[in-house]
Structures are given as C-alpha cells and as structure tokens.
C-alpha positions as CSV (number, residue, x, y, z in Angstrom):
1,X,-43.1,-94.1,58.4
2,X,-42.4,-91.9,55.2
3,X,-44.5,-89.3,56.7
4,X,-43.4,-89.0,60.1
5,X,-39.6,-88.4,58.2
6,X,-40.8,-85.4,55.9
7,X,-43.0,-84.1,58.9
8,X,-40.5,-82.6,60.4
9,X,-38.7,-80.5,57.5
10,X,-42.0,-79.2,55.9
11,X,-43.7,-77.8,59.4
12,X,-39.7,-75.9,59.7
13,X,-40.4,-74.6,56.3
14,X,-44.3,-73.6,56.8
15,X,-43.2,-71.9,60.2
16,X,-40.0,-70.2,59.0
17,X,-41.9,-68.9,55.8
18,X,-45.2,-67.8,58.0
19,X,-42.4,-66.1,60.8
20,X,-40.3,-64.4,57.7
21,X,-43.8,-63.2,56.6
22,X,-43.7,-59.9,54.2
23,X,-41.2,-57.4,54.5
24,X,-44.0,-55.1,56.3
25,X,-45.3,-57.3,58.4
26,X,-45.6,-60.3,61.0
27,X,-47.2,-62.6,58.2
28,X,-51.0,-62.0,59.2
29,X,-53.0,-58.5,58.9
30,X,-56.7,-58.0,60.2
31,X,-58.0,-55.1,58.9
32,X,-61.1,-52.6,58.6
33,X,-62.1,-50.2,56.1
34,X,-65.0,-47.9,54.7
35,X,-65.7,-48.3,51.4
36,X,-67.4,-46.2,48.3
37,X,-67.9,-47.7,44.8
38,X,-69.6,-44.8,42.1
39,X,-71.2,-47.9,39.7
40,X,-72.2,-47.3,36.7
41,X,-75.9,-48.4,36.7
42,X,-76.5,-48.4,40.8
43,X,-75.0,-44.9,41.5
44,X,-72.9,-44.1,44.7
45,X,-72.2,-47.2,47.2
46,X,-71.2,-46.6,50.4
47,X,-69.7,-49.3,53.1
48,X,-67.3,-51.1,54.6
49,X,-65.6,-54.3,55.4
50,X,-63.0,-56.4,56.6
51,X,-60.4,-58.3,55.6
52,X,-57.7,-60.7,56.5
53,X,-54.1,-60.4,54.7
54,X,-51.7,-63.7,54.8
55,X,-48.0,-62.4,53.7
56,X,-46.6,-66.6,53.5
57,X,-42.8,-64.8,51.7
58,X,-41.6,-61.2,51.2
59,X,-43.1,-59.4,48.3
60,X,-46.5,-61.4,48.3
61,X,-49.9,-61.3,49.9
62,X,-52.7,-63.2,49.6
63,X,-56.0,-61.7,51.1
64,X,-60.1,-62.4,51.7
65,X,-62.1,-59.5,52.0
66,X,-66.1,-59.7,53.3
67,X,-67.7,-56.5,53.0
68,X,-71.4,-54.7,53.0
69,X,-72.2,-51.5,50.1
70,X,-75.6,-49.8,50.1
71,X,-76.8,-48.2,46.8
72,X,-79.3,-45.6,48.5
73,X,-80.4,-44.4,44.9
74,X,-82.0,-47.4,43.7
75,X,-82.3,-49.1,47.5
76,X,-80.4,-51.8,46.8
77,X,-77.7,-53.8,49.3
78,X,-74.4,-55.6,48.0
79,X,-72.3,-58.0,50.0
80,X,-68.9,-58.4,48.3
81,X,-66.8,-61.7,49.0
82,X,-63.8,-61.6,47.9
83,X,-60.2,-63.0,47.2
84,X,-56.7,-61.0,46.2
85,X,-53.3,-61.5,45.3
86,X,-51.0,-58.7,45.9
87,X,-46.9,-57.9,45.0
88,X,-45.8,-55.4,48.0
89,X,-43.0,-53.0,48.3
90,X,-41.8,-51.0,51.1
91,X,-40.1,-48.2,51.8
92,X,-38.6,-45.6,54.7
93,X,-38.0,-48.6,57.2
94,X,-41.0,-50.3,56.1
95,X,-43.4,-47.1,57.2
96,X,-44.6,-47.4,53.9
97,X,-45.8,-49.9,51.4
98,X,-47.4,-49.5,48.3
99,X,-48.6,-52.5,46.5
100,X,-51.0,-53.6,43.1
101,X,-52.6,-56.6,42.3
102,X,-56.2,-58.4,41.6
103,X,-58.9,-59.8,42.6
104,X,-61.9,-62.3,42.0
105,X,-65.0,-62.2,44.2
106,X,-69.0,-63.4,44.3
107,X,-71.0,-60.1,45.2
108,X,-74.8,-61.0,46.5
109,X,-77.7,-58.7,46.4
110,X,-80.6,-57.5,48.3
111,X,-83.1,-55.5,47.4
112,X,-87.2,-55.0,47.2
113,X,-87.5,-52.4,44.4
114,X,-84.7,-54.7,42.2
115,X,-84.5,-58.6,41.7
116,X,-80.3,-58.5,40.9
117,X,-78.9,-62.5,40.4
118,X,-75.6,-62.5,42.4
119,X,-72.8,-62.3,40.2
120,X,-68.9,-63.2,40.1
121,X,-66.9,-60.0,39.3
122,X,-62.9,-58.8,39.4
123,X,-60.8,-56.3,39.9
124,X,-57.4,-54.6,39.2
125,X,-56.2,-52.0,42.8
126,X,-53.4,-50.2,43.9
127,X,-52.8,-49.7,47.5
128,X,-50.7,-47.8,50.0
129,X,-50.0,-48.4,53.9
130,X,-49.0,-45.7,56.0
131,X,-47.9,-46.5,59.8
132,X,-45.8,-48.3,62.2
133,X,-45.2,-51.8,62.8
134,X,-48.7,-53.0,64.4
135,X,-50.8,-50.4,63.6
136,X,-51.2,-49.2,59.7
137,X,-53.3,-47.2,57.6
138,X,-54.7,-48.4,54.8
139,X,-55.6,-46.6,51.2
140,X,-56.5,-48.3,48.0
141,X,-58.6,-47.9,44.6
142,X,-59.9,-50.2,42.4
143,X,-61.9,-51.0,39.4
144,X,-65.0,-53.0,39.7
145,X,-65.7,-55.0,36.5
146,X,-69.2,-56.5,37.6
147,X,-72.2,-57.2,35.9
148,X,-75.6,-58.8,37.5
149,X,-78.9,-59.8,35.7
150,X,-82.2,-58.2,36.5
151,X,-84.7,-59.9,36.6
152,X,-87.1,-57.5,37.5
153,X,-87.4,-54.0,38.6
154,X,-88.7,-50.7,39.3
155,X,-88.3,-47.0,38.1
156,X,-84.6,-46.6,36.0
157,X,-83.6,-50.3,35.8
158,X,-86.7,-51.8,34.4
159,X,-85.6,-51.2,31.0
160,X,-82.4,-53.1,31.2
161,X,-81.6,-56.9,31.3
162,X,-78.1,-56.2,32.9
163,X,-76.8,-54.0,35.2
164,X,-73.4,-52.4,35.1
165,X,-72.1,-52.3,38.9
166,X,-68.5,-51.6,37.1
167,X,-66.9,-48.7,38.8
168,X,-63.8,-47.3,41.0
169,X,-64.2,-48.1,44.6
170,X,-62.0,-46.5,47.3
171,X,-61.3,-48.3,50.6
172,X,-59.5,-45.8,53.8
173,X,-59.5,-47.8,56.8
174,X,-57.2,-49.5,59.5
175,X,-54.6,-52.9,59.6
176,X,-53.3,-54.2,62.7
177,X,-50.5,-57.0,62.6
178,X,-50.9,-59.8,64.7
C-alpha cells in the first residue's frame, strides 16, 4: 500500500527531471564519432564509436561510449568500453556547449603478432558541441591513462612486460537528440 502512495510522486520527479533534461538538450543524445589515439607504446590508433549521452538535470551528463581503434603499426585491435561523467555549459542560445569531465572504461584487445591482457584505464576530456537543436557536432580530446600486460610478442614490444597505450585521443563526429 506504501508503495502504490510514493509511486506516484517519484515517476512525476523521474519524468520531469528526464523532460527538463540538460540545458542543450532533450535529456538523451545518440551519437557517432571517428576516433585517433597517438599511444605511447602502440603508435597511431585510428577508429570510431558510439555513444549514448543521458542529461537526468541541467549542467550534468552521464554517458557510455563502445568504440573500435586499430594500431596498424604493431597490428593490433582495441575495443574501448566505456563510462563518463560530464559538467556542461552552453552558450549563444544553446548552439554551443563546451563541457569537461572523466571517465573509466575496460579496453579489450586483439591481436596475432601481440598477446595484450585487457585492461581497465581512465581519462580526463574536454569537449565542445556545435549545432542546432537535433543535430550537433561533436569535438573532444582526451588523455588515455592505460596500461595492458604483454604477455608475449613480436618485433618492438617483446622486450617489455607492459605496454603504455597512454595517449591524447581526439573524437569529431555527430549527436542527434532524440
């Protein structure tokens, strides 16, 4: 009986806080982006992904990102999964929004030349969204703090025990609002 009484308050709040959404925004983004990250041990990566942004009250975003690199120099394939938290300002009408923040993720490899374990990693970025109200583009950097065992490997790596996949990634791509 308890629950049917609160039911009714907390769906008005969950609906009025998912409607009120972020100041730039409808309260859910789908978006898709290339990707480069210049690591430290793989050399150049180059990608993309997607990602879904959540905006639950102004300022704050919450995001999941799954994504695909490929290190051509030492043939090596990364799939990043990953979580963010982001503070968002906006600006002009809300054409613009720049915003900062971090993030935690679990990045898997693949390789035949290189046996990487899959490691957890972070990062710090700082973003900007250009556009109107459905349609945005999207630019951010980041640093990659990442470090994954080797187990075993060919050429360059085989004399290390970790490698460095630390680096600054950019991410260009495009966020619709639904």
């Amino acid at each position: 009986m308890e629950i049917r009484r609160c039911a009714g308050p907390v769906l008005l709040v969950v609906t009025a806080m998912f409607l009120a959404g972020c100041s730039h925004g409808s309260g859910v983004e789908l978006g898709t982006f290339g990707s480069s990250l210049d690591s430290d041990d793989l050399g150049e990566g180059y990608g993309g992904g997607v990602k879904l942004e959540l905006n639950p009250i102004d300022l704050v975003s919450v995001d999941g990102r799954a994504g695909y690199l490929r290190f051509s120099d030492h043939d090596v394939d990364m799939f990043p999964l990953e979580v963010a938290g982001l503070l968002n300002t906006s600006a002009l009408g809300e054409r613009i929004v720049a915003y900062a923040g971090a993030g935690v993720g679990c990045y898997f490899f693949e390789s035949s030349d290189v046996d990487l374990d899959d490691s957890v990693g972070f990062f710090p970025l700082v973003g900007l969204e250009i556009g109107l109200h459905r349609v945005s583009l999207l630019a951010e950097a980041r640093w990659l703090f990442l470090e994954a065992d080797v187990d075993s490997a060919k050429d360059e790596l085989r004399h290390i025990t970790d490698a460095d996949v630390d680096g600054l990634g950019i991410n260009i791509g495009l966020l619709f609002r639904l």
